[in-house]
N, C-alpha and C positions, 0 to 999 in steps of 0.2 A: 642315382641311388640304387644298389645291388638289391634284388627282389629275389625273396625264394617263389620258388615254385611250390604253387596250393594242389593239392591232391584229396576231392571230396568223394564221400561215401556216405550210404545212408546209414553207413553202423560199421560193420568188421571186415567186409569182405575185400574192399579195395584195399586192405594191407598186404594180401597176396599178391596185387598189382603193382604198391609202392614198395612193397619188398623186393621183386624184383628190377625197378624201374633203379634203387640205390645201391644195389648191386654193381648194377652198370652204370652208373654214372654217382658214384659215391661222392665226388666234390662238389656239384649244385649244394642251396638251402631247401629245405622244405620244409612246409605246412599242411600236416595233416589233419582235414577236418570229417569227424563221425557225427552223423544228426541220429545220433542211437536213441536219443529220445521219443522220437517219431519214426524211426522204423520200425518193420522191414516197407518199406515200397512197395511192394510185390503186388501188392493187391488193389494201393491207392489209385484215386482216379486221376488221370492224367490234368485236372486242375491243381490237386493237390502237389502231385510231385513237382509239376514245373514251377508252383508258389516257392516250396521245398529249397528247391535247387536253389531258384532264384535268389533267394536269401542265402546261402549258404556260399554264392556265387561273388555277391555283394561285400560279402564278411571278409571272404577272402581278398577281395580286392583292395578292400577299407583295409590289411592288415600286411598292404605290397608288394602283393602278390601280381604279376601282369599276363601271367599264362597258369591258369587251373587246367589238371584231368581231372574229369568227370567218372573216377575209376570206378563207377556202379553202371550195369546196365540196364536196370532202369531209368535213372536219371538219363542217361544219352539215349534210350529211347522216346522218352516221353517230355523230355524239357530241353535236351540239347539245339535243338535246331530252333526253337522259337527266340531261347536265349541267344544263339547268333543270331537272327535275324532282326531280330527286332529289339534285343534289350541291348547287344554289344555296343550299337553305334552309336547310343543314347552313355554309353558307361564309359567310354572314350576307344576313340579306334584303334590306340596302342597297345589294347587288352586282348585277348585271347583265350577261349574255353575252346575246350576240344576234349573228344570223348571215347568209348572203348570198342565202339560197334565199327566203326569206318575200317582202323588198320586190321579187323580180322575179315571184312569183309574184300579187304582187297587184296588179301591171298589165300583163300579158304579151298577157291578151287586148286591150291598145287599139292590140295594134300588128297585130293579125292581120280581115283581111278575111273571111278564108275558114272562119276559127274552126276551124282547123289549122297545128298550132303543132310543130317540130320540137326536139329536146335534145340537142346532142353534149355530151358527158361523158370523166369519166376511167370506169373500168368501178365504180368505188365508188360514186360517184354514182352511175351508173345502174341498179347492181344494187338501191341502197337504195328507188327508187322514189319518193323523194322530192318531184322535181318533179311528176310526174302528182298526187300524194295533194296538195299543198301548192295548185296551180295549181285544182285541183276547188272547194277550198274557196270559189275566190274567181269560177270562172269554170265553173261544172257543165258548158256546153256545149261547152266548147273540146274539141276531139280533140288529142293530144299523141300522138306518139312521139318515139323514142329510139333516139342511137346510140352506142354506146360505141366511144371513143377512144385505146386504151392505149396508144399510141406518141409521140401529139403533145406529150404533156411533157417524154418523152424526146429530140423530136427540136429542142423549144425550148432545152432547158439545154442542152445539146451543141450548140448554135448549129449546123444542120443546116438552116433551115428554107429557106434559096438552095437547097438540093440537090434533085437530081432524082428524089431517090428517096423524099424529102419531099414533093415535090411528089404524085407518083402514090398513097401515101400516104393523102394529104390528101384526094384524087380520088376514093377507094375507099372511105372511110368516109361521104366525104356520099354518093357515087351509091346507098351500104346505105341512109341514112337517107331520102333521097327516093324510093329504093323502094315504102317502107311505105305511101307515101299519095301520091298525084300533086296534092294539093290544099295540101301544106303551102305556106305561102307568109312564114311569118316563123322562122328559126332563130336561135334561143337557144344561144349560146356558156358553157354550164354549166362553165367552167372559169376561172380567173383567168388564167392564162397563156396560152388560147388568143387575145387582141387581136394577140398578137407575128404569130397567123396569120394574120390577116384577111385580107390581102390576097392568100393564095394560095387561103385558101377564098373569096372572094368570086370571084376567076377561074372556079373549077371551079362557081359557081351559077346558074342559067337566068335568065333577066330576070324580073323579078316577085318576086324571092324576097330578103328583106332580111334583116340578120344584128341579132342585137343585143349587146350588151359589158351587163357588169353594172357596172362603175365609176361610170359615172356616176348610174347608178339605185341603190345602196347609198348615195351621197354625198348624194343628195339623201334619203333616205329618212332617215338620220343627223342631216342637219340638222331635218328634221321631227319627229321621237323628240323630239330636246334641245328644241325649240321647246313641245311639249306636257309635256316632263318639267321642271318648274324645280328641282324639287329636287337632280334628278340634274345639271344644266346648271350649275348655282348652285358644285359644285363641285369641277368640273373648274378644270386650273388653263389659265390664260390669258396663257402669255408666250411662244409658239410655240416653246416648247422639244420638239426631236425628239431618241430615241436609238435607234439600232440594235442590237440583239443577234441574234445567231444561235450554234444549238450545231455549227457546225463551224467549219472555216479562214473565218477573216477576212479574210483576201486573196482566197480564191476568192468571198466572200459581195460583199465591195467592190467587187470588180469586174464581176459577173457582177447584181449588184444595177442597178447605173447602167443598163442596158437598159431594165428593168421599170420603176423609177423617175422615170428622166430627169434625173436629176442623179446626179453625187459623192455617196457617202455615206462612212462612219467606223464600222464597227461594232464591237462586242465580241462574246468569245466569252464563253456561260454554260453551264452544266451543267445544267437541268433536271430529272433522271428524281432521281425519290425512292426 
């Protein structure tokens, strides 16, 4: 039986990821699921988010799904790897979650000259440590810091990011984060929703210093996976069938969705928590 492909988020941001991810591979199905009722993550405690996930993980499996991204990086920081380890083999070993932190950690060093690499995050991400431990794997010499970001999700869904108080904001977290090391020269936007930013963080950064978006590095990376997996690829179904869900208001999800997405979308509401 042909399975779309589930794409979960704790609310709006991973549309910037599945936006890209249908770009490029526009003939897959997919299923998008938002827990906006329970977001943002950012701050939850890593019981909560991997409960979160979990269920969120489940839903999407229960609805035929056999390969989910985990397009939030919180969720792949703080619930990703338990869920493989210990919920997958129990959920059947045909199934497959995979998540947004691996495919940028295993090329972050080709973007940095100076082999200092910076991480703006929500504070979950950063508290979990994730990027440093995952990025070592693949690049031992790279230097990384880290700056945690608890406002800029808040000030993206509240459409706040014109404001000037946004602005300084935004000013005060990177001048933290290029404290730490006067040599970084490439930052990693460790968030889905911070693209909405770019252009106020790219204002506040010195010449020399480039930002990077993970949308299109999870898209490509996606299509790579499905390329070496045929079993898994073989079936997926393929009539560009897309549906939206989220567990809060629909109206607020449809409209506040088309920012992140770039188009119209149609969602429903589902219940989730078991």
């Amino acid at each position: 039986m042909a399975a779309p492909i589930g794409i979960f988020d704790s609310g709006y941001g991973g549309l910037t990821v599945f936006k890209a991810i249908k770009e490029k591979m526009p003939e897959y199905d997919y299923i998008y699921l938002g827990d906006n009722a329970r977001a943002p993550y950012g701050d939850r405690s890593f019981e909560a988010v991997y409960h979160f996930t979990l269920e969120a993980v489940k839903w999407l499996f229960d609805q035929g799904c056999q390969l989910i991204i985990l397009a939030c990086n919180t969720a792949s920081a703080k619930a990703l790897k338990t869920i493989q380890m210990h919920d997958l083999p129990l959920l059947g070993s045909e199934k497959r979650v995979l998540g947004v932190i691996r495919p940028t950690a295993e090329i972050i060093g080709q973007y940095s000259d100076s082999k200092t690499v910076g991480i703006l995050g929500t504070k979950g991400t950063i508290l979990s440590n994730t990027y440093p431990i995952e990025i070592n794997k693949f690049y031992p010499e790279l230097n990384v810091y880290q700056q945690a970001c608890p406002l800029w999700v808040p000030i993206i869904e509240h459409k706040m990011a014109d404001k000037k108080e946004a602005d300084a904001i935004v000013q005060m977290d990177i001048e933290s984060l290029l404290a730490q090391s006067k040599n970084i020269d490439t930052i990693l936007l460790g968030c889905t929703h911070y693209p909405l930013l770019e252009e106020t963080i790219k204002k506040h950064l010195p010449e020399g210093i480039s930002t990077i978006s993970q949308a299109d590095i999870v898209a490509d990376s996606l299509q790579d996976y499905l390329s070496r997996h045929k079993d898994i690829e073989q079936n997926i179904g393929k009539n560009g069938h897309i549906a939206f869900y989220t567990t809060d208001n629909t109206e607020d999800f449809n409209t506040n969705a088309q920012t992140f997405f770039g188009s119209s979308i149609q969602s429903t509401h589902v219940d989730i928590q078991h």
